[in-house]
LUMSE-836026 format. One record per residue (C-alpha): residue number from 1; x, y, z; chain. Coordinates in steps of 0.5 Angstrom, whole numbers, plus 500, padded with zeros to 3 digits. Layout:
! LUMSE-836026
   pos    c1    c2    c3   unit
   NUM     X     Y     Z      A
...
This chain:
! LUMSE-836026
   pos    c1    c2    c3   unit
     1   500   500   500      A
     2   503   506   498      A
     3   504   512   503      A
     4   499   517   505      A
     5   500   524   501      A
     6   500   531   504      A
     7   493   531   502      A
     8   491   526   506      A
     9   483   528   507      A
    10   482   531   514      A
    11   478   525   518      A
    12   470   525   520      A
    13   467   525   525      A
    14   466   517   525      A
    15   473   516   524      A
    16   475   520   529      A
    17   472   518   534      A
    18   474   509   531      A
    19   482   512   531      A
    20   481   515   539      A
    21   478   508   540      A
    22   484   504   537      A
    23   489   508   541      A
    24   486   507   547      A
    25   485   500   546      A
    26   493   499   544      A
    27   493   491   542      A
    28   486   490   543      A
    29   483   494   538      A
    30   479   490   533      A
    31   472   491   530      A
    32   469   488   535      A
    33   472   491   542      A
    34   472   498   537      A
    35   465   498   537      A
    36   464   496   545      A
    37   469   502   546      A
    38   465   506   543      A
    39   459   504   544      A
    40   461   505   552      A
    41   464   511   552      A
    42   459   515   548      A
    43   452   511   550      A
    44   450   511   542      A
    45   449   504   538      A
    46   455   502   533      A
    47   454   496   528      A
    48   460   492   527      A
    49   459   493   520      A
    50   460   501   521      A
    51   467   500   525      A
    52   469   495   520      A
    53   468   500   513      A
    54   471   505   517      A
    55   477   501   518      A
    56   478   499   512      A
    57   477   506   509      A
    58   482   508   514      A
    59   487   503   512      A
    60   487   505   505      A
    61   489   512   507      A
    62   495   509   512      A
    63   492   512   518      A
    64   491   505   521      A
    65   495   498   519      A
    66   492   491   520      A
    67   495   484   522      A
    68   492   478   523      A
    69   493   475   531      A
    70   492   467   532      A
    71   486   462   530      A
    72   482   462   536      A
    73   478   455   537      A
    74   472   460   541      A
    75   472   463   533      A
    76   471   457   529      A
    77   479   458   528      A
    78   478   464   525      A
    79   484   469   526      A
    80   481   476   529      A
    81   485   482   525      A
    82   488   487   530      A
    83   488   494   528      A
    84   494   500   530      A
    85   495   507   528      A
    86   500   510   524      A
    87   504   516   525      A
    88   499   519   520      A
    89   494   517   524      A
    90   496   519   530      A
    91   498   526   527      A
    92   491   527   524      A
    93   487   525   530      A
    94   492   531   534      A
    95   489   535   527      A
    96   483   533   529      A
    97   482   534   536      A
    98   486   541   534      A
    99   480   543   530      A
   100   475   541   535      A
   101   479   546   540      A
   102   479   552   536      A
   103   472   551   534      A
   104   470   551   542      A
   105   474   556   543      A
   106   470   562   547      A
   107   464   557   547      A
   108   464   555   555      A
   109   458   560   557      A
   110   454   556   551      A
   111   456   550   552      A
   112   455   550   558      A
């Protein structure tokens, strides 16, 4: 897969928020844990099939890698694919959070 370029696109709300929890989840991030992560940590229901789209769209833009862990007997000896940002990635979730940030700048007595 060939590096990200500069114009890499800015990242989505979605997509954002699946980043966050792949770092957060370190070596555990996998479709299934990304969605509970994010269904526990934002109240709001996620279909694994949402996380995985997103992941792949995320991979083909160099923001995440993917790798295959061990067949499990509890999976049928199915191999669950683990998911890992890349220094882009990380870089464009600091974008993102930075853009956030900016745009709430000031906004505390409205927010409130």
């Amino acid at each position: 897969m060939p590096p990200p370029s500069a114009a890499s696109p800015p990242l989505r709300e979605f997509e954002l928020v699946v980043l966050l929890a792949v770092l957060g989840l370190r070596d555990q991030a996998y479709p299934v844990s990304i969605r509970d992560a994010i269904e526990e940590r934002t109240r709001r229901k996620v279909s694994r099939a949402a996380v995985f789209i997103t992941l792949e769209r995320l991979e083909r833009h160099g923001f995440v890698t993917s790798r295959y862990g061990d067949p499990t007997p509890v999976r049928g000896g199915r191999a669950k694919r683990f998911f890992r940002a890349t220094r882009t990635g990380i870089a464009a979730v600091k974008g993102g959070l930075h853009v956030i940030q900016s745009m709430t700048a000031g906004l505390d007595k409205v927010l409130e």
